[in-house]
Backbone as a ProteinNet text record, in pm:
[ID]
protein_1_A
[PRIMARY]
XXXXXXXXXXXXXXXXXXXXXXXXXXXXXXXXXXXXXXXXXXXXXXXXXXXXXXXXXXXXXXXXXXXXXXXXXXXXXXXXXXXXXXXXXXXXXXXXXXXXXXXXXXXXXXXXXXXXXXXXXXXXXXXXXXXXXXXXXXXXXXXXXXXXXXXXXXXXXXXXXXXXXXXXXXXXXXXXXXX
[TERTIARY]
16667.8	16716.4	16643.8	16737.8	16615.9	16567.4	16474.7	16414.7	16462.4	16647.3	16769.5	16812.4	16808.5	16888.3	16762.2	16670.3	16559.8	16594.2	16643.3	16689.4	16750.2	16867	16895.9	16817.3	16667	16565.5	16463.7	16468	16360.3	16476.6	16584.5	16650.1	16655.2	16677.6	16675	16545.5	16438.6	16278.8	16238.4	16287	16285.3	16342.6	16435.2	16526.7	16436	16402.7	16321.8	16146.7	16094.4	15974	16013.2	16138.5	16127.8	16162.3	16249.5	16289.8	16175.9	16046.5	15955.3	15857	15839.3	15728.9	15725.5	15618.1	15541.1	15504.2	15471.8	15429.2	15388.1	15348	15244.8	15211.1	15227.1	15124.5	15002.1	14875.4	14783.9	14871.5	14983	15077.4	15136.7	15156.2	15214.3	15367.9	15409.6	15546.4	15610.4	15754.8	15766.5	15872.5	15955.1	16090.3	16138.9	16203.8	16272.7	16358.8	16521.2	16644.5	16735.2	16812.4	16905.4	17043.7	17107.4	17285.6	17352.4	17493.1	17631.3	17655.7	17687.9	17795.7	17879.6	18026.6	18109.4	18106.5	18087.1	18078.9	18191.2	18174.2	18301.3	18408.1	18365.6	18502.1	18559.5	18574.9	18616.6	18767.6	18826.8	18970.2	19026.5	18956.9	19000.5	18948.4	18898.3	18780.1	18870.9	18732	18776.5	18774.8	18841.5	18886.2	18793.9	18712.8	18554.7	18477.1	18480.7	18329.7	18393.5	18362.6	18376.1	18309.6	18321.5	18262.5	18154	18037.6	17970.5	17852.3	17810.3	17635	17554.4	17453.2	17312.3	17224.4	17201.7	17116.4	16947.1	16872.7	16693.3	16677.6	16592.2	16521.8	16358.5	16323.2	16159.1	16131.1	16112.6	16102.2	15937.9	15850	15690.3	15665.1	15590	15555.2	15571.4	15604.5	15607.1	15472.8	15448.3	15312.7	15234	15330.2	15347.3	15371.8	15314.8	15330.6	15404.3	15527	15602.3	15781.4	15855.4	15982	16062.4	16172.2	16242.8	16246.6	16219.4	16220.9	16086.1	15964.4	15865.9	15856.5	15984.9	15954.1	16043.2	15981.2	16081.2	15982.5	16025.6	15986.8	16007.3	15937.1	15939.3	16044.7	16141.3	16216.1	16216.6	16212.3	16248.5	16293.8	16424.8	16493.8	16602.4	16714.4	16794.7	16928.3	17008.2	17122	17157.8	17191.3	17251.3	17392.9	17475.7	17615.3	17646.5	17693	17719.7	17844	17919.6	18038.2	17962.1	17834.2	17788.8	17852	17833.2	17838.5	17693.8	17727.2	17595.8	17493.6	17392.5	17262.1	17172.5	17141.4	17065.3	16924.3	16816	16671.6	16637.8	16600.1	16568.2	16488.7	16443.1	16331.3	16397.8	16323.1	16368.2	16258.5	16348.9	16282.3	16461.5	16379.4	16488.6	16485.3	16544.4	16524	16616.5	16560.2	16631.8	16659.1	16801.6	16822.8	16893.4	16792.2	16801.7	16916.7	17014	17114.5	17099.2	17203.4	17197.3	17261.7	17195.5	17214.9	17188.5	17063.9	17076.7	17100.2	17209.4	17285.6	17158.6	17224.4	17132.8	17240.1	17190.8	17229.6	17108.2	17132.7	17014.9	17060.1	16992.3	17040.1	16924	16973.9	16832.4	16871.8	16763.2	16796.2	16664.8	16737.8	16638.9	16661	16599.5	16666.6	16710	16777.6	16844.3	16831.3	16757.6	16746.8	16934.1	16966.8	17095.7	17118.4	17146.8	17221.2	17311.5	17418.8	17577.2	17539.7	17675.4	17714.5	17710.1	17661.7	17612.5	17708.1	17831.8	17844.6	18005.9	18117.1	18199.2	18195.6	18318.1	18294.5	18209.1	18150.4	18123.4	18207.6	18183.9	18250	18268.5	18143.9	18105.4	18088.4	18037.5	18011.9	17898.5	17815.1	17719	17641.3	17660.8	17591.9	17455.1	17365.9	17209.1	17175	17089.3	17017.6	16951.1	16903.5	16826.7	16950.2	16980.3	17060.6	17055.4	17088	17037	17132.5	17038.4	17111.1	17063.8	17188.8	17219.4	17296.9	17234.2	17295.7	17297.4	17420	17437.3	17440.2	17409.6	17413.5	17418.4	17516.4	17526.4	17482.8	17374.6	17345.5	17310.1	17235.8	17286.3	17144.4	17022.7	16901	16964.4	16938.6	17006.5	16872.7	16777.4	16645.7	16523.7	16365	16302.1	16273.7	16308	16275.5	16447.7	16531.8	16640.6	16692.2	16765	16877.3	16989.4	17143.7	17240.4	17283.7	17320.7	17357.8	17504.7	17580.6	17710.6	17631.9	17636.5	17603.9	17736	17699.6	17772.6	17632.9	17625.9	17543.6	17607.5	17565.2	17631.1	17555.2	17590.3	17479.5	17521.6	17480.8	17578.2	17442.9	17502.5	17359.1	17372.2	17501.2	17537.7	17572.9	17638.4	17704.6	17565.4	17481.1	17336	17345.1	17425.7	17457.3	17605.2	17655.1	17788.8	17874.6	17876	17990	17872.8	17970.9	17856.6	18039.5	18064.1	18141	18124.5	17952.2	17938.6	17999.6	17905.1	17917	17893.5	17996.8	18004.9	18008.3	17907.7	17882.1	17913.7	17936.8	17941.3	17948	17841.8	17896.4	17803.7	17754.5	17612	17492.7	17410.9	17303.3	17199.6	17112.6	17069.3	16887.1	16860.9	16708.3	16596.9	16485.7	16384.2	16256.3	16247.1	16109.3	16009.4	15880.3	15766.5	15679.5	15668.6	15583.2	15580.6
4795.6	4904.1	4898.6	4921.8	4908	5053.7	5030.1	5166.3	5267.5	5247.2	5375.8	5403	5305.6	5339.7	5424.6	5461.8	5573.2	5676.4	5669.2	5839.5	5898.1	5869.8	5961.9	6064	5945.1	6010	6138.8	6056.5	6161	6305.1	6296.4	6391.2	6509	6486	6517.1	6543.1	6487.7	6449.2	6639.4	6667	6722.9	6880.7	6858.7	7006.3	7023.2	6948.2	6997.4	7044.6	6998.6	7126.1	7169.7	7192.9	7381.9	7432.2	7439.9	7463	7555.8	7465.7	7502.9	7538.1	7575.3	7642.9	7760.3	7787	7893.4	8013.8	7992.3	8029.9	7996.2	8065.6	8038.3	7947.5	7854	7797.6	7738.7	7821.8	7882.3	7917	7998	8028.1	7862.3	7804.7	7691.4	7709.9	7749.7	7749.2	7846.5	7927.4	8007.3	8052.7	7930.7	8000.8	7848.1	7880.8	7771	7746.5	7689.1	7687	7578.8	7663.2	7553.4	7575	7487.3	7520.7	7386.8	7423.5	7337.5	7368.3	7187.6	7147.5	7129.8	7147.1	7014.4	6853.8	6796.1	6676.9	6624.2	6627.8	6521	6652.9	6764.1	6862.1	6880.3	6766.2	6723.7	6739.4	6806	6758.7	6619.4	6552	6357.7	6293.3	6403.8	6366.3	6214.3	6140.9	5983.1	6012.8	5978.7	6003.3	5926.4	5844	5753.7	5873.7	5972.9	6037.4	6165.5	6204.3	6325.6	6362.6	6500.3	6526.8	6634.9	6631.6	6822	6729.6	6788.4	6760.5	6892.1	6856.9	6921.6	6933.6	7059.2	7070.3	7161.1	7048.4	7138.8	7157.1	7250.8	7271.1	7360.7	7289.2	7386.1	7417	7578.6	7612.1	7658.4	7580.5	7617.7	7757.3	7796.4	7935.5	7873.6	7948.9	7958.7	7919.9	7776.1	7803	7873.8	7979.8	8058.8	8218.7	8277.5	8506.1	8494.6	8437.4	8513.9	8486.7	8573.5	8553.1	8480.7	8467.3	8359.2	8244.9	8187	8069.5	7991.5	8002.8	7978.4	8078.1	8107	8193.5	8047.2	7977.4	7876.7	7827.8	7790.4	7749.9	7610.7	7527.5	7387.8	7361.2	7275.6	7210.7	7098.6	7111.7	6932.4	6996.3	6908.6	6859.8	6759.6	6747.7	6679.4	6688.1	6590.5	6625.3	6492.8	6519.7	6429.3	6459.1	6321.6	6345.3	6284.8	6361.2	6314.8	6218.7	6165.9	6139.1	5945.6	5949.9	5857.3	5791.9	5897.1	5853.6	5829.3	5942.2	5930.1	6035	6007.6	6102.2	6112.1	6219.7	6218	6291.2	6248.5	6295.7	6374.5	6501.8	6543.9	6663.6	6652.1	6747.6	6804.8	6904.9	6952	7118.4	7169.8	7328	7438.2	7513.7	7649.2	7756.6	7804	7973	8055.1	8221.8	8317.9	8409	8473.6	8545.4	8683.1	8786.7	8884.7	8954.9	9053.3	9121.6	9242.8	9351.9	9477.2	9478.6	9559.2	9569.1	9455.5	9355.7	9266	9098.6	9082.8	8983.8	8954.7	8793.6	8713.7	8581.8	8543	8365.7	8302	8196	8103.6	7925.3	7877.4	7751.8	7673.8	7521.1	7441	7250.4	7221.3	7071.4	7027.9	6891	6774.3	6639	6593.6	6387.6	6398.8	6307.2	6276.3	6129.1	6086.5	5937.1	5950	5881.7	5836.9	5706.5	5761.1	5588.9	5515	5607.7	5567.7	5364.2	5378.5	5283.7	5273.2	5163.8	5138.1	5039.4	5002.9	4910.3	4875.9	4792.8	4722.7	4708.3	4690.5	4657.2	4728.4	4844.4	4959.7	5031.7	5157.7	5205.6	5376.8	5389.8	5556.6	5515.7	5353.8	5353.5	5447.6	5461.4	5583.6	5524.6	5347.4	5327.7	5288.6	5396.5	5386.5	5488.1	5444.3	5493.1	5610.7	5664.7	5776.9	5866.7	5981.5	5987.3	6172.5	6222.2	6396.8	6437.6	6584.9	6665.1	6770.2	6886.9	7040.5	7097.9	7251.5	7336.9	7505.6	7526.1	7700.1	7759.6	7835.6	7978.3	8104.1	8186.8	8330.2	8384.8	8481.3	8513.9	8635.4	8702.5	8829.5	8812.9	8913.8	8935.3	9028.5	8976.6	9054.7	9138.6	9144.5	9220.4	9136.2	9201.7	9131.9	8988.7	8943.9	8812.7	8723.2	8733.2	8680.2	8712.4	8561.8	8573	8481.8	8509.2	8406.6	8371.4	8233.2	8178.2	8129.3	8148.7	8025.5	7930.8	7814.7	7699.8	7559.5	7551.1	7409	7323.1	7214.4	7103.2	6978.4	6918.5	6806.8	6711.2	6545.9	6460.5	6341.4	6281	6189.5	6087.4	6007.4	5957.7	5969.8	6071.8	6084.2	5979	5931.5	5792.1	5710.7	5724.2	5589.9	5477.3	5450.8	5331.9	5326.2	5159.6	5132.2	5227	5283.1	5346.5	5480.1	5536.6	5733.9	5834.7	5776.6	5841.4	6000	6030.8	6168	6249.6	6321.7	6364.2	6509.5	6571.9	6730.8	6747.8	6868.4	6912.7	7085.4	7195.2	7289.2	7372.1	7468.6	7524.2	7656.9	7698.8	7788.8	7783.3	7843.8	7830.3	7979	7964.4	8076.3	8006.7	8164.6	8131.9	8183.4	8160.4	8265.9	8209.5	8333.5	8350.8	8380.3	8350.2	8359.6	8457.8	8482.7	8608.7	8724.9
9091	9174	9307.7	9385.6	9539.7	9583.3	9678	9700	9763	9821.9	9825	9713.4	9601.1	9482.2	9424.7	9408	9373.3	9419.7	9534.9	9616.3	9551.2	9433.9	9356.7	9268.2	9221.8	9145.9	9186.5	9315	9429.4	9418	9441.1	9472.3	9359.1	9255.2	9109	9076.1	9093.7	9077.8	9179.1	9270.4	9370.1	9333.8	9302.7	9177.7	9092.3	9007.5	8895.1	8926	9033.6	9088.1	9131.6	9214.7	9308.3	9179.9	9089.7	8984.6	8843.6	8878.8	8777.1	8875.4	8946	9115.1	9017.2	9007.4	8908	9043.1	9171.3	9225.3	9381.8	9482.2	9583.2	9610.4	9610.4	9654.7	9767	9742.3	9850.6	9999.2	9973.4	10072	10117.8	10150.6	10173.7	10181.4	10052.4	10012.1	10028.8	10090.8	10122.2	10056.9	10043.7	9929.4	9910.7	9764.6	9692	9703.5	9680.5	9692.8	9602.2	9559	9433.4	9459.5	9452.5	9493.7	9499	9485.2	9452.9	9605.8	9595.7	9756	9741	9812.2	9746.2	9895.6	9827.3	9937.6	10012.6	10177.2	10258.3	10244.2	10338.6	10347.1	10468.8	10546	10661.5	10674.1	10784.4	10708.2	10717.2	10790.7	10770.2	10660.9	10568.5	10503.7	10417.7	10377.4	10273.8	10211.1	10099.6	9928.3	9878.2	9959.3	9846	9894.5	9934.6	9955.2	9908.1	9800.9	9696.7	9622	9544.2	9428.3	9468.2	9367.6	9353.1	9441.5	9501.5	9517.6	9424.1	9385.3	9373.5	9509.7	9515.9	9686.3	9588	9618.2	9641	9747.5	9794.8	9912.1	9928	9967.9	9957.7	10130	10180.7	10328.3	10273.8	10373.1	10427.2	10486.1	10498.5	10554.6	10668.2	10789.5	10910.7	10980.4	11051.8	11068.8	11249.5	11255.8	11418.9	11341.6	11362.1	11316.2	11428.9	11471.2	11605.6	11529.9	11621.6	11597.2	11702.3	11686.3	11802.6	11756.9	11890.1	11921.5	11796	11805.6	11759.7	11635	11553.5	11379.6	11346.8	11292.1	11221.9	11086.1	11001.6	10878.8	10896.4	10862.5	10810.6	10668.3	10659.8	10535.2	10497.6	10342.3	10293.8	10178.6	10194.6	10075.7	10056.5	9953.2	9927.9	9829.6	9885.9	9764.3	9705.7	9553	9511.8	9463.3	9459.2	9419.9	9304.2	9222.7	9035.5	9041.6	9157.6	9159.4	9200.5	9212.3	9303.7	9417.9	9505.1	9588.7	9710.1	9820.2	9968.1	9861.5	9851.7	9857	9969.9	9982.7	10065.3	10075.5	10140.4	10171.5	10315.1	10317.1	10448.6	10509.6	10633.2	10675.8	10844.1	10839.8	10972.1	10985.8	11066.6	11080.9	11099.8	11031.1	10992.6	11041.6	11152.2	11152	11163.4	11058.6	11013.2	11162.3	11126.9	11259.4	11115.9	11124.2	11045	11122.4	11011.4	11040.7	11020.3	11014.2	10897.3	10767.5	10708.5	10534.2	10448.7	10524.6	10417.9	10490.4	10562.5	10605.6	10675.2	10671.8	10791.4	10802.7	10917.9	10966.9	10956.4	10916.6	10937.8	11018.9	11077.1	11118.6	11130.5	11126.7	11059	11167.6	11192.1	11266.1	11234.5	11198.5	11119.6	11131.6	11019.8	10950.2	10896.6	10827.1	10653.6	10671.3	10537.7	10554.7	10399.7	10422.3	10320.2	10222.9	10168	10069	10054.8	10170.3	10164.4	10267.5	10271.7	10367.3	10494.1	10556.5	10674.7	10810	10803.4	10852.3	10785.3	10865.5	10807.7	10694.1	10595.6	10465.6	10399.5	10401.8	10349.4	10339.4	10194.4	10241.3	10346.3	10302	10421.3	10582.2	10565.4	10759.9	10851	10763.6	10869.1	10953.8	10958.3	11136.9	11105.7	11075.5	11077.2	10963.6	10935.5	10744	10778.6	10903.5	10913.5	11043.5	11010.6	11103.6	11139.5	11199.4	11238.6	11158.7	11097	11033.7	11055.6	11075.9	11081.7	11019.1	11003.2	10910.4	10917.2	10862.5	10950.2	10781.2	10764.9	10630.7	10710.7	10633	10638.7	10479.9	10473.9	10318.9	10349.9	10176.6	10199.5	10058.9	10171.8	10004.4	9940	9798.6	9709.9	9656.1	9687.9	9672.7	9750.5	9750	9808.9	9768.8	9676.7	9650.2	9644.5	9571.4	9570.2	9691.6	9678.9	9815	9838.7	9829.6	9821.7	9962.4	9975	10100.1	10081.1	10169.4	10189	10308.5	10263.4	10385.7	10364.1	10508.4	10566.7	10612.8	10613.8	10652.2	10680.4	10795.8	10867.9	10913.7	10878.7	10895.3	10959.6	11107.8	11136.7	11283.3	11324.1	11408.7	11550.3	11625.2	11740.4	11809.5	11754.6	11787.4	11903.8	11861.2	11860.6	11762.3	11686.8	11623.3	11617.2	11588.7	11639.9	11551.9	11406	11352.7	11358.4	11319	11307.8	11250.5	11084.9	11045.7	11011.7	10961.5	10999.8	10838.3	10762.1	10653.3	10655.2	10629	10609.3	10486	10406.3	10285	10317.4	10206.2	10197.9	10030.9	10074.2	9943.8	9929	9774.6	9772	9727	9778.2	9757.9	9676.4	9612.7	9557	9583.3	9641.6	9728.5	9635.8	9636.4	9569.2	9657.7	9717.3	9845.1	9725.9	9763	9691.4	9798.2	9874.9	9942.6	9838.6
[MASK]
+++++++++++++++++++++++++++++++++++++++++++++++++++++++++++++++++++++++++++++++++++++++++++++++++++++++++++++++++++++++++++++++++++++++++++++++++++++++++++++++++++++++++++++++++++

């Protein structure tokens, strides 16, 4: 197996500690995240790039006490797809834009390193193996610790390499903040 074909493991490997996060840790960790994508909801979307993803995600405490611009949380995580297809690995920074009753937006810009296809005769075409990724959620705490998201996430290399077919995921997410 080569060391993209592991990314499925890391990804899975990755679900199962936010999953069992007992806690805190020495503040570090700020909230967990588990949720169903469905993969490639483009409307040109390819009929090879389908199926459920699994989404982990672990957000860092904020390392700035300010809001704005400079309240952002640090992220890493990943998805895998049961259909095998693209998985993917990734980091970035996140920030919440609080609403009333609850609601919030959140939006997030990062990497995603991937496993799909790179090139001609592939079949996803994503150009370059590490490529930017962003992501918008509207959610709603369902108390101080739980919290559900609808998210979209989008991963593509801004046409900096010759193909940049560009992978749209969407679906939900269910949060659990540790503060």
């Amino acid at each position: 197996m080569t060391p993209l074909g592991h990314m499925r493991w890391a990804v899975v490997l990755l679900a199962l500690m936010l999953a069992s996060t007992p806690g805190k840790a020495d503040g570090l960790i700020d909230e967990i995240r588990l949720g169903g994508l469905a993969q490639n909801i483009e409307p040109s979307g390819h009929a090879h790039e389908h199926g459920f993803d699994l989404n982990a995600e672990v957000l860092f405490a904020a390392p700035f006490a300010t809001s704005g611009l400079f309240g952002f949380r640090p992220h890493l995580g990943g998805t895998y797809n049961f259909e095998g297809t693209t998985d993917k690995l990734y980091a970035g920074l996140t920030w919440d834009v609080p609403l009333q009753g609850g609601l919030f937006l959140e939006g997030s810009l990062g990497a995603a390193i991937h496993d799909g296809g790179l090139t001609e005769g592939d079949v996803a075409q994503y150009g370059c193996r590490v490529n930017f990724r962003e992501s918008a959620s509207i959610g709603y705490d369902l108390d101080p610790h739980w919290r559900v998201m609808l998210m979209v996430d989008h991963m593509s290399n801004a046409n900096l390499c010759a193909k940049n077919r560009g992978l749209t995921n969407a679906g939900l997410r269910l949060g659990y903040t540790l503060n």
